[in-house]
TIDOMAR-717524 format. One record per residue (C-alpha): residue in three letters; y, x, z. Coordinates in steps of 0.25 Angstrom, whole numbers, plus 5000, padded with zeros to 4 digits. Example, Ala and Ser with C-alpha at 12.3 -4.5 7.8 and 13.67 -1.06 7.14 Angstrom:
BEGIN
> code;Y;X;Z
> ALA;4982;5049;5031 $
> SER;4996;5055;5029 $
This chain:
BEGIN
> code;Y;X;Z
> UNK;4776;4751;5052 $
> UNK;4786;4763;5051 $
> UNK;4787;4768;5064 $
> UNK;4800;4771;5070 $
> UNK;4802;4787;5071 $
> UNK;4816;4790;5077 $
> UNK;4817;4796;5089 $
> UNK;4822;4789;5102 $
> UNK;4835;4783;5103 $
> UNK;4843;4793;5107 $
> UNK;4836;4804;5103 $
> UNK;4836;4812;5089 $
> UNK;4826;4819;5083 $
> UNK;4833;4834;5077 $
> UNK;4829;4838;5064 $
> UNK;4827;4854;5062 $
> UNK;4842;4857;5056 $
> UNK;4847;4851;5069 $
> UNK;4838;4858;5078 $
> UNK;4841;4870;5073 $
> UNK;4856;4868;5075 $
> UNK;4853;4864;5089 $
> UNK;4845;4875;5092 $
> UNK;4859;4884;5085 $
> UNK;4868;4878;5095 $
> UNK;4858;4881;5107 $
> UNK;4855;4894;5104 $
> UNK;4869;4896;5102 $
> UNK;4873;4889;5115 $
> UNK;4860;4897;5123 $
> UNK;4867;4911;5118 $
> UNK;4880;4909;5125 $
> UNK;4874;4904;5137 $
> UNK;4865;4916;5137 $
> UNK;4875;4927;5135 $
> UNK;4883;4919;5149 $
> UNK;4868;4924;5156 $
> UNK;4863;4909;5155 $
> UNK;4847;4909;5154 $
> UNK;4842;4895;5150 $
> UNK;4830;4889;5156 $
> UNK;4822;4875;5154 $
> UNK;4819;4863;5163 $
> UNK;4811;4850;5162 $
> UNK;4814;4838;5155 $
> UNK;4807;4830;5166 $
> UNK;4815;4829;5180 $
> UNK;4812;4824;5193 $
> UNK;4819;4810;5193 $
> UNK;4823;4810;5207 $
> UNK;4830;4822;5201 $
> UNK;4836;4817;5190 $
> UNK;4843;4804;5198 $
> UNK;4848;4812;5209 $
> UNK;4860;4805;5209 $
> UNK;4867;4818;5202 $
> UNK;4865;4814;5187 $
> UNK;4875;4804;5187 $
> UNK;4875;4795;5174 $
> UNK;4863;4803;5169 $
> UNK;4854;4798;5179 $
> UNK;4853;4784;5172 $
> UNK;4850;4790;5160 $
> UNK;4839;4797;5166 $
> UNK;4824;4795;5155 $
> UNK;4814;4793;5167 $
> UNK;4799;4795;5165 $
> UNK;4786;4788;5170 $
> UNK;4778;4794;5180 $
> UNK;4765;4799;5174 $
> UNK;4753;4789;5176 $
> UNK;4761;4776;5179 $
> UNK;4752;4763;5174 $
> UNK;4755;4757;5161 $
> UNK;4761;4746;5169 $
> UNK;4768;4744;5183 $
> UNK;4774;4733;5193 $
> UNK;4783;4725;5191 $
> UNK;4796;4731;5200 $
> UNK;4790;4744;5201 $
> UNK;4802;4754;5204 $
> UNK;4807;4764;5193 $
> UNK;4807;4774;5203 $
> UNK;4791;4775;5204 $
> UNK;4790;4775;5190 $
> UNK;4796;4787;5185 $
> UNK;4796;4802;5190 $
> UNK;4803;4810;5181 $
> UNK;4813;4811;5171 $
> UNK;4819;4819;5158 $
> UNK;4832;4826;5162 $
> UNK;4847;4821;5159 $
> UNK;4851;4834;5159 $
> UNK;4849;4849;5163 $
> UNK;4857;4850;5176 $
> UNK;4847;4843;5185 $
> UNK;4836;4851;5179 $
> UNK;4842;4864;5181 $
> UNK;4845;4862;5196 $
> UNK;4830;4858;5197 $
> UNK;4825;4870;5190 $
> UNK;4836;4879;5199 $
> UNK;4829;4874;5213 $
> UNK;4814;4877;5206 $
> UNK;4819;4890;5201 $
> UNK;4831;4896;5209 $
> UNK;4824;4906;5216 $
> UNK;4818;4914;5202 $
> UNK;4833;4912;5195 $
> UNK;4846;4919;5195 $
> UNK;4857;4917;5205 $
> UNK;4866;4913;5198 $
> UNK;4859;4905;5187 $
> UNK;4864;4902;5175 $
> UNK;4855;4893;5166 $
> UNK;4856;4886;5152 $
> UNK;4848;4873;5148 $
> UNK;4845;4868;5135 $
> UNK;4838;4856;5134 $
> UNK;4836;4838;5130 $
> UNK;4841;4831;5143 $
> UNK;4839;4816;5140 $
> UNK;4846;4802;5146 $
> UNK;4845;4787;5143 $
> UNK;4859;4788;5136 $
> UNK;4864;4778;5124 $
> UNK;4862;4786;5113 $
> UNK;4875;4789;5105 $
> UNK;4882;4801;5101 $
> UNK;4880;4813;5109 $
> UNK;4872;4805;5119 $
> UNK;4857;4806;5115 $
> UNK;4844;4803;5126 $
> UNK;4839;4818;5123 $
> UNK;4848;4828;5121 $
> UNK;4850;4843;5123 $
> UNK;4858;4849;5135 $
> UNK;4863;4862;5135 $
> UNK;4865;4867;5151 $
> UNK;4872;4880;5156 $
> UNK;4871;4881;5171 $
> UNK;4874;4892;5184 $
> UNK;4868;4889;5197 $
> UNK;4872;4897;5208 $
> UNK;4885;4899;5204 $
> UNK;4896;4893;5214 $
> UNK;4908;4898;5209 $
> UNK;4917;4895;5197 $
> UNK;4911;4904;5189 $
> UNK;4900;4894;5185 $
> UNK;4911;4885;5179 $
> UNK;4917;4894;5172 $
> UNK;4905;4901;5165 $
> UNK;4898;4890;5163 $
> UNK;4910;4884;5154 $
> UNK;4912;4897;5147 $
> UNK;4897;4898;5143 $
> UNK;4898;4884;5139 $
> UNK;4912;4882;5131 $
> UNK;4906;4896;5123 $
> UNK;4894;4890;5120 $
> UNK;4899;4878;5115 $
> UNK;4910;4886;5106 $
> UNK;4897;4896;5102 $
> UNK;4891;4883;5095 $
> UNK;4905;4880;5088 $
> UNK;4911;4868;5096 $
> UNK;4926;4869;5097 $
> UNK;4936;4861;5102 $
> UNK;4928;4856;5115 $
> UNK;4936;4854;5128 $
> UNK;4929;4858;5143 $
> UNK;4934;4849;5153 $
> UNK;4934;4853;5169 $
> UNK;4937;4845;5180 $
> UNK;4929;4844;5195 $
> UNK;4920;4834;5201 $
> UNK;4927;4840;5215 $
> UNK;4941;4836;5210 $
> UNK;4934;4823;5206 $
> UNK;4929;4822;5222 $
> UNK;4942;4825;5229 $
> UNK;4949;4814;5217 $
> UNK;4938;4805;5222 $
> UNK;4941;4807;5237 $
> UNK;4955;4807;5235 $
> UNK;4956;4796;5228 $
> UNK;4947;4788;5239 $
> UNK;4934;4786;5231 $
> UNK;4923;4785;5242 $
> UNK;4916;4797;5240 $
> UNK;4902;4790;5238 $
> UNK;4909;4784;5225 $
> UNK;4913;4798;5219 $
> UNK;4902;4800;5211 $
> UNK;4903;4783;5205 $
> UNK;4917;4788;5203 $
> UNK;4915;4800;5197 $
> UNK;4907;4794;5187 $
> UNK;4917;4784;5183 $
> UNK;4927;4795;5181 $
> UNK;4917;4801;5171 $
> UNK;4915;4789;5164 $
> UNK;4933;4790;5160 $
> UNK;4931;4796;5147 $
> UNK;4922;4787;5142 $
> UNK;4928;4773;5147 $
> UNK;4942;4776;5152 $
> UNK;4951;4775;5164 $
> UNK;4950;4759;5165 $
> UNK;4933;4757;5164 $
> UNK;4931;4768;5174 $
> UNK;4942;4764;5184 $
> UNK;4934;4748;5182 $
> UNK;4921;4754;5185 $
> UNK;4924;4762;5196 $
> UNK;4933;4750;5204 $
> UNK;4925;4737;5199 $
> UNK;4914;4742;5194 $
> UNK;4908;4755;5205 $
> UNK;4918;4748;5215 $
> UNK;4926;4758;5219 $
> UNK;4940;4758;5225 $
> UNK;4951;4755;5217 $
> UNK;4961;4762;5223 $
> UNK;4953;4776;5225 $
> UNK;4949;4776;5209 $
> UNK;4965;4772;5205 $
> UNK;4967;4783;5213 $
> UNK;4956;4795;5207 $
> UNK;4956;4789;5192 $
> UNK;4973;4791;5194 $
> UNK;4972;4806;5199 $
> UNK;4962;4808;5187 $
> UNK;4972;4801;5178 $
> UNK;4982;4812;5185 $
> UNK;4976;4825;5180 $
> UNK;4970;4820;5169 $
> UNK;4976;4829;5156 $
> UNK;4985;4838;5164 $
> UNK;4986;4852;5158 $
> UNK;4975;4862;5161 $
> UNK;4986;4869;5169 $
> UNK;4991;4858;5179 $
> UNK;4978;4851;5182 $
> UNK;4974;4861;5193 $
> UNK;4988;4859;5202 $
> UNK;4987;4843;5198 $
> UNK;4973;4845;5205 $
> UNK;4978;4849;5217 $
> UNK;4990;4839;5214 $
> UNK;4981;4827;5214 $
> UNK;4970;4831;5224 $
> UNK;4975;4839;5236 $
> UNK;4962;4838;5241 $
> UNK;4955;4845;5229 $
> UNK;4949;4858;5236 $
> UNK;4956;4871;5229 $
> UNK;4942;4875;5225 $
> UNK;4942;4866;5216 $
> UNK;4956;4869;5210 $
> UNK;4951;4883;5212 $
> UNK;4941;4881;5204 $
> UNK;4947;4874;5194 $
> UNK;4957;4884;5193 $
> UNK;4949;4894;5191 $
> UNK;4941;4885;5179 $
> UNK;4956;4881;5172 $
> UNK;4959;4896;5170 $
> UNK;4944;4900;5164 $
> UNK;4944;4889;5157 $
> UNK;4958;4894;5150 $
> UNK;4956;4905;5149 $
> UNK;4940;4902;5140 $
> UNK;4945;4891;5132 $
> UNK;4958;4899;5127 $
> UNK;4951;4904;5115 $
> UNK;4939;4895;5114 $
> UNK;4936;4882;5106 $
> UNK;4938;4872;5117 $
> UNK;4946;4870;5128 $
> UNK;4947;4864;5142 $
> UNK;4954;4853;5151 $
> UNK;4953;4848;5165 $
> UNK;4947;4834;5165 $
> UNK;4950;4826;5180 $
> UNK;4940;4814;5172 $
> UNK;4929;4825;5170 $
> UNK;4916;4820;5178 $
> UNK;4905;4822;5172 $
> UNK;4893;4812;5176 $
> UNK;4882;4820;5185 $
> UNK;4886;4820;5200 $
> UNK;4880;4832;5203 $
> UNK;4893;4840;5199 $
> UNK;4902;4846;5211 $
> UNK;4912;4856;5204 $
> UNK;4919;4859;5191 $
> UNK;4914;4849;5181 $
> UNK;4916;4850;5165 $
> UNK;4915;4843;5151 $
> UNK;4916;4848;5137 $
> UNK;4921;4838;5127 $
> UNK;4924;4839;5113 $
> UNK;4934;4830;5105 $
> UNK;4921;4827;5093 $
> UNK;4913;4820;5105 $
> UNK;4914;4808;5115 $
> UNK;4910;4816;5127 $
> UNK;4907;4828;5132 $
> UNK;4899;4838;5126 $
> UNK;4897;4849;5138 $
> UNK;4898;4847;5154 $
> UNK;4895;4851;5167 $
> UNK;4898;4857;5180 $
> UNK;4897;4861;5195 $
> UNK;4883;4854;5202 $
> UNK;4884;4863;5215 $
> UNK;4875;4852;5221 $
> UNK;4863;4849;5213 $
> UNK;4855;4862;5214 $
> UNK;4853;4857;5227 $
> UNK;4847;4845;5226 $
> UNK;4835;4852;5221 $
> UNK;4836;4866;5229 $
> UNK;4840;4862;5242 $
> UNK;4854;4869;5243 $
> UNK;4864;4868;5234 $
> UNK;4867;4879;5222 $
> UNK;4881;4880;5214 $
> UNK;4878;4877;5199 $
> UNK;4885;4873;5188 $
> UNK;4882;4869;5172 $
> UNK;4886;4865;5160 $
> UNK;4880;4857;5150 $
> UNK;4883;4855;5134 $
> UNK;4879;4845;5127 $
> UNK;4871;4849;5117 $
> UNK;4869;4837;5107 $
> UNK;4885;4834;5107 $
> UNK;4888;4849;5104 $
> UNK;4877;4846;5093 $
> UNK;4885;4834;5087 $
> UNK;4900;4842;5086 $
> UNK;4893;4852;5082 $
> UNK;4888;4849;5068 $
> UNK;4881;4863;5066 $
> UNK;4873;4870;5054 $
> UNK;4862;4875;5058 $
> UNK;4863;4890;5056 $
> UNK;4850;4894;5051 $
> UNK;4843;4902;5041 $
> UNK;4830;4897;5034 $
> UNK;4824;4901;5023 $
> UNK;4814;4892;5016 $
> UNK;4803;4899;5010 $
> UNK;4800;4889;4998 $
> UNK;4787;4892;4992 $
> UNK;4779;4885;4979 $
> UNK;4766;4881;4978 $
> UNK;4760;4893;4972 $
> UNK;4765;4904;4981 $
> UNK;4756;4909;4990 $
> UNK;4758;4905;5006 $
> UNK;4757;4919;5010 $
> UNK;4769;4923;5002 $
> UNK;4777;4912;5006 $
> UNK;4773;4916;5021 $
> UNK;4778;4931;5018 $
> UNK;4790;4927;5011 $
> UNK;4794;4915;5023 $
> UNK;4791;4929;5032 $
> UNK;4798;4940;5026 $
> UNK;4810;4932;5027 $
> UNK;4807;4931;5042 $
> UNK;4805;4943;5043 $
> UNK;4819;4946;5037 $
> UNK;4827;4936;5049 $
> UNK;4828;4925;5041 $
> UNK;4820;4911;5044 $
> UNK;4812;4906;5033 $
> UNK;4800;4895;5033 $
> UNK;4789;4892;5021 $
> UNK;4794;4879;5012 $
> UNK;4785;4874;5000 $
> UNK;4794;4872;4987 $
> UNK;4794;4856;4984 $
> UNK;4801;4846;4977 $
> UNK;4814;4852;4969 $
> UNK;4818;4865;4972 $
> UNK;4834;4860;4974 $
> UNK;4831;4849;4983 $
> UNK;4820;4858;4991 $
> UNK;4831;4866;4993 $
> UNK;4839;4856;4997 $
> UNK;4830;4851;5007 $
> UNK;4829;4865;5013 $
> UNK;4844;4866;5014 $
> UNK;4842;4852;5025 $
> UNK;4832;4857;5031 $
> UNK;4839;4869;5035 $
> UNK;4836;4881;5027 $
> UNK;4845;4890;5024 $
> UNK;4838;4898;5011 $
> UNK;4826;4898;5002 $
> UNK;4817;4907;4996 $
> UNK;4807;4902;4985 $
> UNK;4794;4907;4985 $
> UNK;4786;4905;4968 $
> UNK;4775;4913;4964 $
> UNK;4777;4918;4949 $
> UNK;4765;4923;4939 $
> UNK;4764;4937;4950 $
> UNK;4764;4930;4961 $
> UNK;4779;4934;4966 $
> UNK;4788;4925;4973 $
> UNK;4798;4923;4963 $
> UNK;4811;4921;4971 $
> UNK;4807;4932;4980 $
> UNK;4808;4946;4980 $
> UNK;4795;4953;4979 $
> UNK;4791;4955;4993 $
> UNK;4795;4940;4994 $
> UNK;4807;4933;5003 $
> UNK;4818;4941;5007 $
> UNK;4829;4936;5014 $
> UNK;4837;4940;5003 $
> UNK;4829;4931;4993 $
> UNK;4834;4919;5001 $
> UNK;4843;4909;4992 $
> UNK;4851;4900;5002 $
> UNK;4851;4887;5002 $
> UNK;4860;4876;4996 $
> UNK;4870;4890;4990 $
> UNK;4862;4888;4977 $
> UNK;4854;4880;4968 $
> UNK;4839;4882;4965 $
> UNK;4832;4879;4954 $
> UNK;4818;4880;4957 $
């Protein structure tokens, strides 16, 4: 019986030529982060449960993959809780690791810090595009930063990133989860049902004014009136030009503290200023959540007209530090993500390979000193046995990545015959799929 060999629904298996443009696009991604004074460091992929459901994750908490506690019985009771079952879990993302690994390791690190994370996050999703159960994260973060400057360099380092890999015509989108409070509190939304409100608001883009207005009122229960009232301010501001929103802010919500507008401000004109140039531009969204509840400042999305949702986001979390480290520290982050930049992408890998492609009768040390020498000269090359017809081994080489060939055949002396005398140069290397070979 033939046994079933893919991998687990929503997850992929990634052949060499796909690795090796992923690996392109992070190395490329890693580089601008670099030259910003980023250093990148690694966490678990197990965390703490308790740690995980905090109450902090929003949506992500349901989708949590959560693991057996080591030397459980084959079997157990009937009725027995989840809870005692179960210790850890794998990471939905890299924020709540990092705040973790910030209280373990704040007093041997820079103040402020600015860290980058790459790494598979995974979550119970319905598989469909751009939404796999394992998938890559790229992170950028700075803790201990309070002022506006974390917003603004963290939106710099990632908008160029994004435009080093070759993805144009994206769009960043701001807005503030304290706008959203004082629209909340205005309105007359008790404030214990901000954050059921909040995520409703989040969910507009992906069902529209009518569902979230029904689930808010008849489904979570909340008053009429008040979300009338918010869901109408939103409507208010939504798509006024960059240059009025601010004054229609102070317009809409005269309680909104002039920090905020400052700093809003002070975001509009760097945000103009970067994107006057560049391959993407910049709105303020008033229906810009985003999903985790630990966010307490300036929040922000990137989106692309190629893809159904956003493919980079992130924010101010102030607060969460402290949950781990006892007092609170400023931080803020921003996260790409990866596997949606992959798919708009549709890259080449750029790479140079040389195959080595030896007969039968040539001695292995030679086909070892040729594979070398071309090392030796910076180019990549890797030992391949001659088989089948010479065109369609060539071919085959071309799929699988290799970029040139050099063919190794000892004649009646014992010299390689498509070889120079000392054997392989770079400049004996015939290119692939530029030419027709014969054999």
């Amino acid at each position: 019986m033939k046994t079933d060999n893919s991998p687990p629904r929503g997850t992929r298996d990634l052949l060499p030529g796909t690795v090796a443009r992923r690996d392109q696009v992070l190395a490329t991604i890693a580089g601008v982060y670099r030259r910003f004074g980023y250093q990148r460091i690694e966490t678990p992929a197990l965390e703490d449960l308790a740690r995980l459901t905090g109450g902090q994750g929003g949506e992500n908490e349901k989708l949590i993959f959560q693991i057996l506690r080591r030397g459980l019985p084959d079997r157990v009771e009937a009725g027995t809780d989840l809870g005692s079952l179960t210790d850890f879990g794998l990471r939905f993302d890299l924020t709540v690791p990092l705040t973790r690994f910030y209280a373990a390791n704040h007093s041997e690190l820079p103040s402020p810090f600015r860290s980058f994370q790459f790494g598979p996050v995974w979550r119970a999703e319905r598989p469909q595009r751009g939404r796999y159960r394992q998938f890559y994260q790229c992170d950028i973060d700075i803790v201990g930063e309070p002022s506006m400057l974390a917003e603004l360099e963290l939106i710099e380092a990632t908008t160029e990133a994004m435009s080093a890999v070759g993805l144009t015509g994206s769009t960043v989108r701001i807005s503030d989860r304290r706008f959203l409070s004082a629209l909340a509190a205005q309105a007359g939304l008790p404030e214990q049902s901000w954050p059921e409100f909040f995520i409703g608001l989040d969910k507009l883009d992906k069902i529209g004014w009518d569902r979230v207005r029904t689930d808010l009122t008849e489904n979570a229960g909340l008053p009429r009136a008040a979300v009338d009232a918010a869901l109408g301010c939103v409507q208010q501001l939504e798509g006024l030009p960059r240059t009025k929103f601010i004054d229609a802010l102070a317009d809409a919500l005269p309680t909104l503290a002039e920090e905020v507008l400052d700093d809003l401000t002070v975001t509009v004109a760097e945000l103009g200023a970067l994107s006057e140039n560049a391959p993407w531009s910049w709105s303020f969204d008033p229906t810009l959540v985003r999903g985790p509840g630990y966010y307490t400042g300036q929040v922000f999305e990137v989106g692309h007209p190629d893809f159904p949702s956003s493919i980079a986001g992130g924010g101010r979390y102030d607060n969460l530090i402290g949950r781990s480290l006892g007092r609170d520290v400023p931080a803020c982050g921003f996260s790409i993500g990866f596997e949606r930049i992959i798919d708009l992408l549709r890259l080449t890998a750029d790479d140079d390979v040389v195959a080595v492609l030896y007969e039968t009768d040539v001695p292995r040390t030679e086909v070892l000193a040729a594979a070398r020498r071309l090392r030796e000269e910076g180019r990549k090359a890797a030992a391949v046995p001659r088989g089948g017809k010479f065109a369609a081994q060539l071919r085959r080489l071309e799929q699988w990545g290799f970029s040139g060939f050099v063919h190794l055949k000892s004649d009646a002396a014992g010299a390689s015959a498509d070889a120079d005398a000392d054997g392989a140069r770079a400049s004996a290397v015939r290119p692939l799929g530029k030419e027709q070979a014969s054999g």
